[in-house]
C-alpha positions in Angstrom: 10.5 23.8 12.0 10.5 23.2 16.0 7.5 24.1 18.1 7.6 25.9 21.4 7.1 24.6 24.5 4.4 26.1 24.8 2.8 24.7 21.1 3.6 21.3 22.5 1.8 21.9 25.3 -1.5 23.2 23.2 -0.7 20.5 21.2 -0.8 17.9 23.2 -4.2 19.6 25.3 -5.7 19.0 21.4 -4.7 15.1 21.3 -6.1 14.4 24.7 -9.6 16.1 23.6 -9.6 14.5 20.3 -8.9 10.9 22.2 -11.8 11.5 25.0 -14.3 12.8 22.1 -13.5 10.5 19.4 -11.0 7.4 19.7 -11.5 6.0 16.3 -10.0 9.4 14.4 -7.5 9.8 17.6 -6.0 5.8 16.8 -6.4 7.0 12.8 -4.2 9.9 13.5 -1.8 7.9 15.7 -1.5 5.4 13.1 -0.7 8.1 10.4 1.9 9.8 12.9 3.8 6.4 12.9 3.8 5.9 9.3 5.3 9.7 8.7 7.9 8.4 11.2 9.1 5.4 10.1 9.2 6.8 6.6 6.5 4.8 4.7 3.3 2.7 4.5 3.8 -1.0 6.7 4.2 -4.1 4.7 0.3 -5.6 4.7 0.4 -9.1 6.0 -1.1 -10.9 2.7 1.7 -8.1 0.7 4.0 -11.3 -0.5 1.3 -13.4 -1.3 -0.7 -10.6 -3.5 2.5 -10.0 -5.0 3.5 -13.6 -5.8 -0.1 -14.3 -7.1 -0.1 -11.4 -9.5 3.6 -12.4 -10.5 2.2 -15.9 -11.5 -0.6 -14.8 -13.4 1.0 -12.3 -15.0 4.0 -14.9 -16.2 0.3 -17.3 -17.5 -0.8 -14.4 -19.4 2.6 -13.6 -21.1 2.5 -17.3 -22.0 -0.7 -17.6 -23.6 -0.3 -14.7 -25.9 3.0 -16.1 -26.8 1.3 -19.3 -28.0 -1.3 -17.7 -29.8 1.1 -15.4 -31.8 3.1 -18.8 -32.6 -0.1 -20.9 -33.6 -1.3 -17.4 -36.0 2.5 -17.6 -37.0 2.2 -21.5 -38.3 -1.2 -21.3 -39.2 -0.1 -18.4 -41.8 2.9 -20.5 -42.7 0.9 -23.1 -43.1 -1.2 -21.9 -46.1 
């Protein structure tokens, strides 16, 4: 749904207020404008490294219960 000319123009009288009276929740607004245009939330600069990091972990993790199923496994084998 398009706005009027008119809507825009009220609109845009709105944003210049909200800049001049409070420039922190104008550049949050702006920010939150871009993201609904591009289609989605930025990549965060430490994003691939987070990712990795939790990746690695995860893999440890798997790997340690693994072992301890395999030592209970023998242990039980064992007696």
């Amino acid at each position: 749904m398009g706005l009027s000319g008119r809507e825009r123009r009220i609109l845009a009288q709105i944003e210049q207020a909200l800049e001049r009276e409070d420039p922190e929740l104008a550049r949050r607004v702006a920010a939150i404008n871009r993201i609904e245009a591009v289609g989605g939330l930025p990549e965060r600069p430490y994003g691939g490294r987070a990712r990795l990091w939790a990746l690695t972990h995860g893999w440890v993790i798997v790997a340690a219960v693994a072992l301890v199923v395999v030592l209970l496994l023998v242990a039980v084998l064992a007696t």
